[in-house]
C-alpha positions in Angstrom: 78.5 77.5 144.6 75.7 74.8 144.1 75.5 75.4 140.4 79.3 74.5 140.3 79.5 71.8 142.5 80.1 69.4 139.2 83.0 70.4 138.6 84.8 69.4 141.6 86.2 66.3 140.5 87.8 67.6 137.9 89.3 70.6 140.2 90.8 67.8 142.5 92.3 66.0 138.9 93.8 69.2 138.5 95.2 69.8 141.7 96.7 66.3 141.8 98.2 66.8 138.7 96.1 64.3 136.6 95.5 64.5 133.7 91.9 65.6 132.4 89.8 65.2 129.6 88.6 68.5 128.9 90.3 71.0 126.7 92.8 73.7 127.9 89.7 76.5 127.0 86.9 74.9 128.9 89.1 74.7 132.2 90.3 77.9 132.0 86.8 79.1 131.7 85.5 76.8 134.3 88.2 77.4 136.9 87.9 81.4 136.3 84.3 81.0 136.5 84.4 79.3 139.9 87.2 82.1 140.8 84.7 84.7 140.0 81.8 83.1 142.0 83.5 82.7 145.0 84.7 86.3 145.4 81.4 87.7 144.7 80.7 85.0 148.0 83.5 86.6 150.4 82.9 90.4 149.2 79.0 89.9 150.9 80.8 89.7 153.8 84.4 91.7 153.9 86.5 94.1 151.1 88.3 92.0 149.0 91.8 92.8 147.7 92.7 90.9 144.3 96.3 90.3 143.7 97.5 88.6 140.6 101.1 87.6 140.3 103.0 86.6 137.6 105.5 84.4 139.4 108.6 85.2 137.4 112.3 82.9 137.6 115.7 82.0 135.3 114.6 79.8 132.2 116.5 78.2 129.8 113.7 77.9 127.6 111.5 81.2 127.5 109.1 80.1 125.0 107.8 77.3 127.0 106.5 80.3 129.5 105.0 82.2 127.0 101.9 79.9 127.1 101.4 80.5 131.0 102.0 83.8 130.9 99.1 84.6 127.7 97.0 82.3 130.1 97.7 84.9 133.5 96.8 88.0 131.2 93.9 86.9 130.1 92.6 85.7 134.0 93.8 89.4 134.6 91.7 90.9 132.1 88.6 88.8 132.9 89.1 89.7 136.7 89.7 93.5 135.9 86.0 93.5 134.4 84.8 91.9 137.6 87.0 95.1 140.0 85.0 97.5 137.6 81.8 96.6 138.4 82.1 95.6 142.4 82.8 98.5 144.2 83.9 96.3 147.1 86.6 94.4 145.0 89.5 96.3 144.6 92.8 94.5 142.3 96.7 94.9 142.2 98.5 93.5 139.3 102.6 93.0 140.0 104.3 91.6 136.8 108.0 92.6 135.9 106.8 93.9 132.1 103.4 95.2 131.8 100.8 94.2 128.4 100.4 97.3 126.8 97.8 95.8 125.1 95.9 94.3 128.0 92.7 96.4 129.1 93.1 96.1 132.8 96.5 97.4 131.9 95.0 100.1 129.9 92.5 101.5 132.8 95.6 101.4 134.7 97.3 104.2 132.5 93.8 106.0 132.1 93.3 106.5 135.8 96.9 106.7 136.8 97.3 103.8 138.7 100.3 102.2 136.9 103.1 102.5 138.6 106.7 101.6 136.9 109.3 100.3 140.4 112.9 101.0 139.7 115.8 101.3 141.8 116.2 103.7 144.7 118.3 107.1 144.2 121.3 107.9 145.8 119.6 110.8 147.9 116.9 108.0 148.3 119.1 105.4 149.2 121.1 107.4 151.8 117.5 107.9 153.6 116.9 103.8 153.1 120.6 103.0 154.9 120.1 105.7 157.4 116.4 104.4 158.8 117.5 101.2 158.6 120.7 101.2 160.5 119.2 103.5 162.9 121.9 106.4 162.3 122.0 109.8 160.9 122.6 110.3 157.4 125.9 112.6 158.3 127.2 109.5 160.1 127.2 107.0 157.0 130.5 107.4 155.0 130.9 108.2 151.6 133.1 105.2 150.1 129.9 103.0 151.7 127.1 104.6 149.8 129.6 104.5 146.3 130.2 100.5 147.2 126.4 100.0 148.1 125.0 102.2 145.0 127.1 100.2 142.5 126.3 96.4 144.1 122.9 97.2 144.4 121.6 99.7 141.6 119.2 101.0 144.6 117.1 97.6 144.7 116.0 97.9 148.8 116.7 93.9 149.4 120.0 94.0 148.4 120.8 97.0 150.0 119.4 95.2 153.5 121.1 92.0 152.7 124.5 93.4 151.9 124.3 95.8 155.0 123.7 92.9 156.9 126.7 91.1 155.7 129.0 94.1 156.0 127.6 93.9 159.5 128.0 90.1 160.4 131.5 89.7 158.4 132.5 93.0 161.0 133.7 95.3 157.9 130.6 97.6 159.1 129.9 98.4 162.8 127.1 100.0 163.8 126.4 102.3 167.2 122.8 102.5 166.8 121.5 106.1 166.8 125.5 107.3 166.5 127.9 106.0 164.1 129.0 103.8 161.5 133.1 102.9 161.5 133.9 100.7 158.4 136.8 99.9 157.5 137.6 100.9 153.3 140.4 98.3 152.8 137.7 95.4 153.0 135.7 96.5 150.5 138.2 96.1 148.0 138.7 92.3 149.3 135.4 91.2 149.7 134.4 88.2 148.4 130.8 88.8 147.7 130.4 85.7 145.0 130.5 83.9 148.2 127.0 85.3 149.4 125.5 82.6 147.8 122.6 82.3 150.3 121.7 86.2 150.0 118.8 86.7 146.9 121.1 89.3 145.6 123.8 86.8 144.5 121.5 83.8 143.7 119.2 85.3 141.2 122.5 86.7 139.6 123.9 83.1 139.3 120.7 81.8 138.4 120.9 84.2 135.5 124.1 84.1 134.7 123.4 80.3 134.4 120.0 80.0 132.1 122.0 82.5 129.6 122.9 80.6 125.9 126.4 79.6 126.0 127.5 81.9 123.4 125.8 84.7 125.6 127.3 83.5 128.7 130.3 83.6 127.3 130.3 87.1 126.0 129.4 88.0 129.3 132.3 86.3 131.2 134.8 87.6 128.8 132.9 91.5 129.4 133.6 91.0 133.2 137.6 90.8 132.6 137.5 94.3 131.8 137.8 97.1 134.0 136.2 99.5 131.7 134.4 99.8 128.4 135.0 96.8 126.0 134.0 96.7 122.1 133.1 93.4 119.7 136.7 93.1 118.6 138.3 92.9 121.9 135.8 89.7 122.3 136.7 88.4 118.8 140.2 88.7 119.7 139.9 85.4 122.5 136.6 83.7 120.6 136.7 84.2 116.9 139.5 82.4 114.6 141.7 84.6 112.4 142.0 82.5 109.8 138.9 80.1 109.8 136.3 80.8 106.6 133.7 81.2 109.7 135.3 84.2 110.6 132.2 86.0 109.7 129.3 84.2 111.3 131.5 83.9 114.6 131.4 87.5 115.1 127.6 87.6 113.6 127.0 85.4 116.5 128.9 87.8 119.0 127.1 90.6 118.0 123.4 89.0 118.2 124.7 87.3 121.3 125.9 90.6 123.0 122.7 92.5 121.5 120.5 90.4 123.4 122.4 91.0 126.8 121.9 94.2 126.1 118.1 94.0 125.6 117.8 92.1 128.7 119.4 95.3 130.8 122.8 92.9 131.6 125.1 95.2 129.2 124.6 98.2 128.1 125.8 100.9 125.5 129.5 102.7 126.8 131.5 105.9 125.4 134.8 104.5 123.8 137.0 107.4 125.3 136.0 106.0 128.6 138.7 103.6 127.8 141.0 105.6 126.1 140.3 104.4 122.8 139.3 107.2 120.0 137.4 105.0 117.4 134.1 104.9 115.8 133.6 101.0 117.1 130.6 100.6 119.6 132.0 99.9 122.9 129.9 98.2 125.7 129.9 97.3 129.6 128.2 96.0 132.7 125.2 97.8 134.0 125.3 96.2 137.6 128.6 95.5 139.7 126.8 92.7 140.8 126.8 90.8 137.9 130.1 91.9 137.1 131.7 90.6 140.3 129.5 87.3 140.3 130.6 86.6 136.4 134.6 87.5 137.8 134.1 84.4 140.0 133.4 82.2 137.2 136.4 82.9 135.4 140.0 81.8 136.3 143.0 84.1 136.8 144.4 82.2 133.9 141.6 83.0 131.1 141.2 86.7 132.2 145.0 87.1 131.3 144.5 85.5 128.0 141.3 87.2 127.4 143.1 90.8 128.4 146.5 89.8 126.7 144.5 88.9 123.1 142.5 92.1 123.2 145.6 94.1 124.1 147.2 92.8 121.3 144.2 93.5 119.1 143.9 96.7 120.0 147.6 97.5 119.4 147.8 95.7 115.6 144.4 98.2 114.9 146.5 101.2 116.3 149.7 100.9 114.6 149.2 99.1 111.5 145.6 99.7 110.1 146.8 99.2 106.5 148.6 96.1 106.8 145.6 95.2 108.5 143.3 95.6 105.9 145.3 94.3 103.3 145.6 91.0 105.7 141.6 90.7 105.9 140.9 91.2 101.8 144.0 88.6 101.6 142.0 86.0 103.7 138.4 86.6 102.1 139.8 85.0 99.3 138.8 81.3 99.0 141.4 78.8 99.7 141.8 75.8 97.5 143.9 73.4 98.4 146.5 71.6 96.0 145.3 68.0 96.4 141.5 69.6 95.7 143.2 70.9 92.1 144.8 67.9 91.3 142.0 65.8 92.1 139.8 68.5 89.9 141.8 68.4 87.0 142.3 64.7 86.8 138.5 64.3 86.7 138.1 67.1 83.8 
């Protein structure tokens, strides 16, 4: 637009990355301006379709996004004004957790456009694998929809991309319009921490890898567990028995495997399900996935130790509670040691 024609040196600044002497505000304003102008240009001549996206990856540092993403809410809200009042502007907002607070948001869950993805059923998914293998849903076994339902959790890329590996590796062969042979004793051997160039493994690295180190280790020790797995069994291989920090260690497992459970890596787990009858939370993997990805980052040699040290744990708690107990109130007490004494006395 001619009014905004100014402003075009400091748009090419921008673009360059240069740096620019007006503040943050004023080219946000300017820059959503021009934004605005322009589509109020192209909807003269053709529907317009607004789609804002709040590009989303692995950080190690998720404050420093915090910034850009306060920055794409309020473009979204600004915009969601302008889809109001053109009839001929429609908008489609895809971010993976919605502003409650944010009005375009807010119209959303009004008119009953918001709509929350999640993964695919198993009735759902069957359908998915069937169309996209070109077979009936009778001719898709059963120990292939168990293995894809757990890998996957339902997510439709992963379900493609692991198909297709099944399918190039030759554990899955396909007659199209027929049958599916697979052979079961492969899925218990694959090797699919080696998918590294499929999305599905990737993003679960890339995860995996922006974690906190006490996190990621909580997590690596989860994943040498078959089943369920509680806060002890972890301080059993990561917390010292005898070291004053005893405490804070397992303060710092519990805030550490708190958060992986708020981020949907972990989640809560019925003790019984590993035999245990206790009242101690117990917790577990919510994907395969990550489970079988975070197995490939351990050796042989620290699963054992992590499995022997919560066995024996587990055992001690079992069979001698007591002694136990008397053992912890024994070690709360502070330790002084001799040369400390002498040294204190010799000063009084």
């Amino acid at each position: 637009p001619h009014h905004l024609r100014g402003n075009m040196p400091m748009l090419r600044k921008l673009l360059r990355a240069e740096h620019v002497a007006n503040s943050e505000f004023n080219i946000f304003q300017i820059v959503l301006q021009i934004v605005i102008e322009l589509l109020l240009l192209l909807k003269k001549r053709i529907p317009v379709l607004v789609v804002l996206q709040f590009e989303h990856g692995t950080n190690l540092f998720p404050k420093t996004t915090n910034e850009d993403e306060e920055m794409f809410w309020k473009m979204t809200a600004a915009l969601a004004e302008l889809v109001h009042r053109e009839r001929s502007i429609a908008g489609l907002i895809l971010c993976r957790e919605a502003n409650k607070a944010n009005p375009a948001v807010l119209h959303a869950l009004d008119t009953n456009a918001f709509v929350a993805l999640k993964g695919l059923s198993e009735e759902n998914m069957l359908e998915y694998m069937s169309s996209y293998l070109d077979v009936p849903e009778q001719a898709i076994p059963n120990p292939l929809q168990l293995f894809i339902h757990e890998v996957t959790l339902g997510n439709p890329l992963y379900i493609r991309e692991t198909l297709d590996q099944l399918v190039e590796a030759g554990h899955l062969v396909v007659a199209r319009g027929s049958l599916v042979a697979l052979r079961e004793r492969d899925l218990e051997e694959l090797d699919i921490a080696s998918w590294r160039h499929t999305a599905m493994v990737s993003r679960t690295i890339c995860l995996l890898e922006s974690l906190d180190p006490i996190q990621a280790s909580v997590l690596k020790m989860g994943t040498c567990f078959e089943g369920s797995f509680s806060l002890l069994d972890l301080a059993a291989s990561r917390c010292s028995q005898w070291a004053g920090a005893t405490y804070f260690d397992l303060l710092s497992l519990f805030r550490a495997t708190k958060a992986l459970v708020e981020m949907g890596i972990l989640e809560l787990a019925d003790p019984s399900e590993s035999g245990i009858l206790n009242d101690t939370q117990h917790f577990r993997m919510c994907s395969g996935l990550t489970r079988i990805v975070g197995v490939s980052m351990v050796s042989d040699a620290q699963r054992r130790s992590v499995k022997r040290n919560a066995l024996i744990a587990r055992v001690l708690q079992q069979e001698m509670p007591e002694r136990l107990t008397a053992l912890a109130a024994r070690k709360a007490v502070p330790h002084v040691p001799w040369y400390y004494q002498r040294a204190l006395r010799s000063m009084t």
